[in-house]
C-alpha positions, 0 to 999 in steps of 0.5 A: 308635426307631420303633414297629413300626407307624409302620415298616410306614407307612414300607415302604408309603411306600417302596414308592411311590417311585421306584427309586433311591438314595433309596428304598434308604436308606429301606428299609435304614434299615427294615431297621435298626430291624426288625432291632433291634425284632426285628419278625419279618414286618417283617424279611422284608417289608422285605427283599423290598422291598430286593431289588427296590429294589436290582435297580432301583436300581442295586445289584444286588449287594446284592440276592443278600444281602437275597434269600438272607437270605428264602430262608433264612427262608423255608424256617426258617419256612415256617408264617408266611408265606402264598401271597404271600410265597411268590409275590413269593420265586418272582418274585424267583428271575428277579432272581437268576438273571439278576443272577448272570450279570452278574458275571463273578466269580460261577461259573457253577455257582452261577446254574444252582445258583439256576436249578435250586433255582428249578425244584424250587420251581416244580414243587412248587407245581404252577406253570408252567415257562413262567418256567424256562425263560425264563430257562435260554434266557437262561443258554444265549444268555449263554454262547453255548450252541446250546441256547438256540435249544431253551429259546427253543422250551419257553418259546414253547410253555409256558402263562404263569401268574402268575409268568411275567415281565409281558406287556411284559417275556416279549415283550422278551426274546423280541424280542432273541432274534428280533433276534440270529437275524436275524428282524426283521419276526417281532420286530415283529410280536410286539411290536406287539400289546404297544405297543397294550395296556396296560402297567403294568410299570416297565419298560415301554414303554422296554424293548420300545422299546429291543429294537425299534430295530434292527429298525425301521431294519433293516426301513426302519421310520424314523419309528417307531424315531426315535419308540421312541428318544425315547419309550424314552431319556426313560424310562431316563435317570433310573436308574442301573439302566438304564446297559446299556439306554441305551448300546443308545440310544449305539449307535442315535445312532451308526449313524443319524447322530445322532452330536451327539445320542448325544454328549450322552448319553454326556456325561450318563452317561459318570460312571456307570461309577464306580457301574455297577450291575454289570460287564455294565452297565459293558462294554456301555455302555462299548462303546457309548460307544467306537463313538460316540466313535471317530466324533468327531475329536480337536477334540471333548474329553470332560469328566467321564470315569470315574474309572479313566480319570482315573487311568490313565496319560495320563488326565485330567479331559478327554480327546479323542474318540478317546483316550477311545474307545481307553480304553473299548474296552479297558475294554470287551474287558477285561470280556468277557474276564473274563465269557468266561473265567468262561463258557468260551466266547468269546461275549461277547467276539465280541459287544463286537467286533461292537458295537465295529464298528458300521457306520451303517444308515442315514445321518442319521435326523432325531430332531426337527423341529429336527434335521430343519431344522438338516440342510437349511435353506438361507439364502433367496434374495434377493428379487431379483439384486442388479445389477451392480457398476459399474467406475468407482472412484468409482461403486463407493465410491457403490454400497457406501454406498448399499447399506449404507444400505439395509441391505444389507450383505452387498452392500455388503461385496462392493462394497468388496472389488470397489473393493478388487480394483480399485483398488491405490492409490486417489485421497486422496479415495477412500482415505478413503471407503474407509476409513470404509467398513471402520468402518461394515462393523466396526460391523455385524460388532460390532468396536467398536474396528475401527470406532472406528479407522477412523472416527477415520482418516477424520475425519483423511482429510478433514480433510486434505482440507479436508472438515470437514463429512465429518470432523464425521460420520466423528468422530461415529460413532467415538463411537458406534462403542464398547461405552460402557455405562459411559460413555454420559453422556460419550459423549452430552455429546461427542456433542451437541457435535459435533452442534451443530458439524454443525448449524451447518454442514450443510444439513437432511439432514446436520443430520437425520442428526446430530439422530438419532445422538443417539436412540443415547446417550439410548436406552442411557441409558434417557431414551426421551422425549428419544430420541423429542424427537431424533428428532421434532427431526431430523424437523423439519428436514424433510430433502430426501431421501425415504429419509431421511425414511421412515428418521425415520418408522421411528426414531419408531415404534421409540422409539413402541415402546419407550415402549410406545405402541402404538397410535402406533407403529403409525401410525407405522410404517404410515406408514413402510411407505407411504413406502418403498412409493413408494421401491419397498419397498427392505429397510428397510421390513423393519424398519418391518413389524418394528416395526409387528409387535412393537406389534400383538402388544402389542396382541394383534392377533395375525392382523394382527401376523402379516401385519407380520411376513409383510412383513418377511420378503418385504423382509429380504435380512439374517440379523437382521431376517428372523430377528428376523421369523421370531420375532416371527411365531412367538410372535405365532402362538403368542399367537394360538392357532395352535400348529402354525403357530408351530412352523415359524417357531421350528424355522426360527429355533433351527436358524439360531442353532444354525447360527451357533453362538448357542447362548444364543438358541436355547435361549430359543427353545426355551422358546417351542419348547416352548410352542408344541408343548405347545399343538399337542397334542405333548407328547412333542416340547415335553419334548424342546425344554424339556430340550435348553435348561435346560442352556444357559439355566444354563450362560448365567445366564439364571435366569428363562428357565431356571427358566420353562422347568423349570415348564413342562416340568414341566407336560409331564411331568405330561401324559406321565405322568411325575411323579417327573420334574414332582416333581424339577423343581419341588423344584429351582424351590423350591430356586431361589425361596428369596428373600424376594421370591419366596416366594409362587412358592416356595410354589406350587412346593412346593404343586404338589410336594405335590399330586403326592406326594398324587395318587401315595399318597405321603401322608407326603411330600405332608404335609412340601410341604404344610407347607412350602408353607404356611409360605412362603404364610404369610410372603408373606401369602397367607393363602387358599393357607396355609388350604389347604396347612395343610388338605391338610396335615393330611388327607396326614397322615390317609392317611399314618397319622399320627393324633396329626400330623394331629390337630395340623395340623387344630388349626392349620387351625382356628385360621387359618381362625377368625383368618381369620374375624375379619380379613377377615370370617365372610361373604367367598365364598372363606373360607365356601367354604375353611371348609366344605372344612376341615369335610370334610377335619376329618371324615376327619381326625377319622374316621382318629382313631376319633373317630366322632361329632366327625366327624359334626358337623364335617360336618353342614351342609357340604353346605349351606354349599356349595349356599349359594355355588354350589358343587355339585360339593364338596356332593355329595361333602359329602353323600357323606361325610355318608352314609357317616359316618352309615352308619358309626355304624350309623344308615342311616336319615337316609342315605338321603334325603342318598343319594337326593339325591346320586343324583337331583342327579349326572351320569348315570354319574359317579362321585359318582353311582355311589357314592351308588347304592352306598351307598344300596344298603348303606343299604337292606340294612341297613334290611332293604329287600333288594328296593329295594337289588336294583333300585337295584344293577340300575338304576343300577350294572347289577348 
């Protein structure tokens, strides 16, 4: 049983957490035991924080429970309780009265009951009707009433006070009554003033965006209501409490062409009608997944629908677009028949239809620069027209396998369906080239086992032929032309026999280009030397023709790369460039700047790197290499500090992948995405390109690329503001970093995790990761990270009110840093710093202990150790809590030159020095110096 103290820190905590399943728990199980300790103030307190928790948590139902509960404590007990509790029971009648609407079992008799009880007490305490009537417009516009139009006048005209909904929220619902009179410019207007201010509310901004969206589009204002619904999403997508404001999110999506978008959404919520937090949340968002999926055809299956409709006749786990669409419709008309019937009007009935019927205003709405590009990339233009096909038979087989030898395949497939269109029954000579053709096309088409037939066909062609040159080529690239992971010692020893057999045959072109098939096998087997041997072997030979010459050069610059000889490989490469230069730069000097690219970005030569890739795109007439120069460009631009520049190329790329349906190498260029508009100072774009591809990465198995991805989408959270989310991310990285090897990682994770916890008051959380983190720092031997957390620790633990914990993790602090003293010596620069740190934190520790004098000397001196190793900043605020102890203890003389000190030492209006003016200023009171303490307030505090 807990004691009554140690529950009243738990509220405290509660009430810093984020809505949801979690802080429920939490305050039911308070709940609980102040019940059965019979804590009377800790009853009601802890009942309040339940009716906000559940109406913000996705279970409002609960709320009308714990809230009647306080109403009827309240009027029993009226003497215990202050204007505060008064106020925040006041605040929660708007709960009730709108909650009470959301379910159609409820009478409508009982809401005004509530709204009428709600009224009396406003008036009795002499407080703004401003609120009442609010929420009587919104009982009136529910039901359909004409009087809302007049409400909506009273709650205009009434002065607000405290207990009017906050300066986001009254604009918000001002906003959809703008909205549903068709004044859409008026609804603008007045939210522009909001946006521009300071919002604190919960439901703020993400609220006043989602009511503006259909004003925005409405009134051609695009660019701000794509922007309100990424800002706005982000921010409901975590609650379950938010399923009706983030199907008007489904709906957005629907009619601006952003069907693939709102799909996702659906998918992602479509669950959360098995746990709807009330019917009206339940009908709209199934209404909107109707309209969005009506729009979808029958190829598009939906997994993971809701239960009931599981169990419905038909039903299943996945179920066509437009099935399921049918289905919520009639979920959706079903529920508004209930509210309708329960209201006595035909309101809500009339306003599912119309959202039902939804048409699109406006025709796409590019969401994202990659959506953007995905909708108008074109493939690029040929560096030049590619020359006519020549008619003579023959002629033409040469032209194809020239073509295909510069790598231009797509040319060269249409000259062999030329030869194809012609020619019905070529000659045995031309039938088999023809045949080997289709292998050397099966190849680049990734049809190993195509190519594999036809090469071994036309080894047997030429064979017939008497061609056994021919057919000693042909039979060594069907060895080649197999997916041979498992068997690339076999293949390499059949291979080098064949080889040998050309050599003994061929003239110094054929045996070049036999030597260098051999790079292939011995590269997959990871022997690089002996790649690079092969091909310097083929060099050797010193072929006649120049093209195959410059080929060699580029096939030695790659294995140069591979081997991660970087300087060499751009030589070679340079020289490969040079030879193709004299050739008239054919395509594949593409794949030489690529190289020389890849090996200056090693080098972190950046500008030049991207001048390589620059020239592999102006040479590239195929997907792959300018592809693979489009990325290489990016993340060289990334790399070099031009971040804006990198995004182009990347969005480029992504939508190209997405395009071809590569689904797994988009999202790891989105990682890169990410990156690159997180450094360009967008971070709001960055979120949205590291969470579209975390799903894929798992999906895939990519792990690392996964989890990279989650850390630093969890830096962007951090730089939006948005912390629960950095948190839940960087659990769920501890959770993935479980292995021996990963420890240090893991207990950075969870370090991270702590300093959040701690930075949001959430002490008694921020102590467990900071415990954890210290173990796993521990058990990697990280002993500087372990002193630490083991030091955070027991500080989280002090703020959290654990004074007997906290005493216990300092004892554990001290120990290690004593221990640490003997192994890596008293007088190492990072111990003598974590020590005098540990002094501090020991002060506050031992200060929340009631243990006034240990404190004093645990921080007598820190300052000066601190001064000792250059560490100014941390002995100033040494000195600072040195003072305040020596305040505290009631002896304000030896403060006062420590003050004086800090104050002549810190930065002109910072906060050290701010607080140091202050303090001396209580110094000096209490040493009876009024007039010194006056002009120190007046000169340094402009009091």
């Amino acid at each position: 049983m807990k004691t009554e103290d140690e529950l009243w820190t738990l509220l405290r905590e509660a009430d810093h957490m984020p809505y949801g399943s979690g802080q429920i728990a939490l305050v039911e199980q308070i709940v609980q035991h102040a019940d059965a300790g019979g804590f009377d103030e800790l009853r009601f307190a802890a009942r309040m924080q339940a009716t906000t928790a559940y109406v913000h948590g996705g279970e409002t139902a609960k709320s009308f429970v714990t809230f009647s509960w306080c109403r009827a404590e309240y009027d029993a007990h009226p003497d215990r309780f202050d204007r505060h509790a008064e106020s925040l029971l006041l605040w929660q009648f708007k709960y009730m009265v709108s909650g009470l609407l959301k379910f159609p079992e409820v009478p409508l008799g009982r809401t005004h009951d509530v709204l009428d009880d709600m009224e009396r007490r406003f008036r009795a305490g002499g407080h703004s009707l401003q609120a009442v009537y609010s929420y009587r417009h919104a009982v009136a516009a529910h039901i359909g009433d004409p009087a809302a139009d007049e409400w909506y006048e009273q709650w205009c005209a009434t002065p607000r006070d405290d207990n009017s909904d906050c300066v986001g929220c009254d604009p918000t619902s001002k906003v959809y009554h703008l909205v549903s009179a068709g004044d859409d410019e008026a609804a603008v207007a007045l939210a522009q003033p909001v946006l521009a201010g300071h919002l604190t509310c919960a439901e703020q901004p993400q609220s006043i965006l989602t009511s503006l969206l259909v004003p925005y589009l409405r009134t051609g204002r695009l660019t701000e209501a794509a922007d309100a619904h990424r800002r706005a999403y982000r921010s409901l997508r975590g609650n379950l409490a938010d399923l009706q404001r983030i199907g008007e999110h489904v709906v957005f999506c629907a009619r601006t062409g952003n069907e693939t978008r709102g799909l996702e959404i659906v998918e992602r919520h479509l669950t959360w009608l098995d746990k709807a937090p009330h019917p009206q949340a339940d009908m709209w968002f199934s209404a909107a997944a109707a309209l969005l999926l009506s729009r979808l055809d029958a190829t598009v299956v939906i997994t993971g629908v809701p239960a009931a409709e599981r169990a419905a006749p038909g039903g299943a786990e996945g179920l066509p677009a437009p099935v399921l669409a049918e289905r919520l419709a009639a979920r959706a008309r079903a529920l508004a028949a209930r509210f309708d019937a329960r209201n006595g009007t035909a309101n809500i009935g009339r306003l599912i239809e119309a959202r039902l019927h939804a048409e699109p205003l406006v025709d796409h709405l590019p969401l994202s620069a990659v959506a953007r590009t995905l909708r108008t990339a074109a493939v690029p233009a040929a560096t030049s027209a590619p020359r006519p096909l020549p008619t003579d038979p023959a002629e033409l087989l040469d032209r194809a396998e020239e073509l295909f030898e510069e790598y231009r395949f797509t040319e060269a497939r249409a000259a062999w369906q030329r030869f194809d269109e012609l020619v019905d029954d070529p000659a045995p000579a031309l039938a088999v080239r023809r045949v080997e053709g289709r292998g050397r096309i099966a190849s680049v088409d990734e049809e190993p086992e195509v190519a594999e037939a036809a090469f071994l066909e036309a080894a047997a062609g030429h064979r017939r032929l008497g061609d056994e040159r021919s057919a000693l080529i042909a039979e060594a690239r069907a060895l080649l032309a197999p997916d041979a992971e498992d068997r690339q010692e076999e293949v390499l020893a059949r291979l080098t026999e064949v080889t040998e057999r050309i050599v003994a045959i061929g003239d110094a072109d054929t045996r070049a280009e036999a030597r260098l098939r051999l790079e292939y096998p011995l590269l997959a087997l990871d022997r690089l030397d002996d790649a690079l041997a092969a091909v310097e072997a083929a060099v050797a030979e010193e072929p006649a023709r120049p093209a195959l010459r410059a080929e060699l050069a580029g096939r030695r610059a790659r294995c140069l790369l591979v081997l991660e000889r970087f300087e060499e490989a751009v030589a070679a490469a340079a020289d490969c460039r040079e030879q193709y230069g004299r050739l008239g730069d054919p395509p594949p000097v593409a794949l030489a700047s690529l190289i020389q690219g890849h090996a200056l970005a090693n080098l972190e030569r950046f500008d030049a790197a991207v001048e390589a890739f620059d020239a592999a795109l102006a040479a590239a007439v195929e997907r792959d290499p300018r592809l693979s120069a489009l990325v290489g460009r990016g993340r060289a631009r990334l790399a070099g500090g031009h971040p804006a520049e990198a995004v182009d190329d990347l969005v480029e790329a992504i939508a190209d992948h997405v395009a071809h349906g590569e689904d797994g190498p988009a999202a790891i260029l989105r990682f890169d995405l990410a990156n690159a508009y997180d450094q360009a100072g967008q971070p709001l774009d960055a979120a949205e390109a590291a969470e579209s591809s975390i799903d894929v990465l798992d999906r895939i198995g990519a792990q690392e690329y996964a989890d990279r991805t989650r850390y630093l989408l969890s830096r962007i959270y951090r730089e939006l503001d948005e912390p629960d989310q950095a948190l839940a991310l960087l659990e769920t990285l501890a959770g993935n970093l479980d292995g021996f090897d990963n420890l240090q990682s893991r207990g950075r994770m969870l370090q991270e995790a702590a300093q959040l916890l701690y930075r949001a008051d959430r002490d008694a959380q921020a102590a467990e990761r900071f415990g954890a983190a210290a173990a796993a720092f521990g058990a990697a031997g990280v002993v500087q990270a372990e002193l630490y957390n083991r030091r955070m620790r027991a500080l989280a633990l002090r703020w959290a009110g654990s004074v007997e914990e906290s005493l216990a993790a300092l004892a554990e602090a001290d120990a290690l840093a004593a221990s640490l003293s003997q192994t890596v010596g008293p007088s190492e620069p990072w111990l003598v710093w974590q020590r005098a740190m540990l002094d501090c934190d020991a002060a506050r520790v031992l200060l929340g202990a009631g243990q006034g004098d240990e404190a004093l000397a645990r921080v007598r001196g820190a300052a000066d150790v601190l001064r000792g190793i250059g560490a100014l900043g941390e002995a100033l605020e040494a000195d600072l809590l040195h003072a305040e102890l020596l305040l505290r203890s009631g002896d304000p003389a030896p403060a006062e030159p420590l003050l004086r000190s800090v104050l002549g030492a810190a930065p002109a209006g910072s906060q050290a020095g701010q607080n140091a003016a202050w303090m001396l200023a209580e110094a000096l009171e209490a040493m009876d110096r009024s007039e010194e303490a006056a002009e120190i307030r007046q000169l340094h505090l402009g009091q």
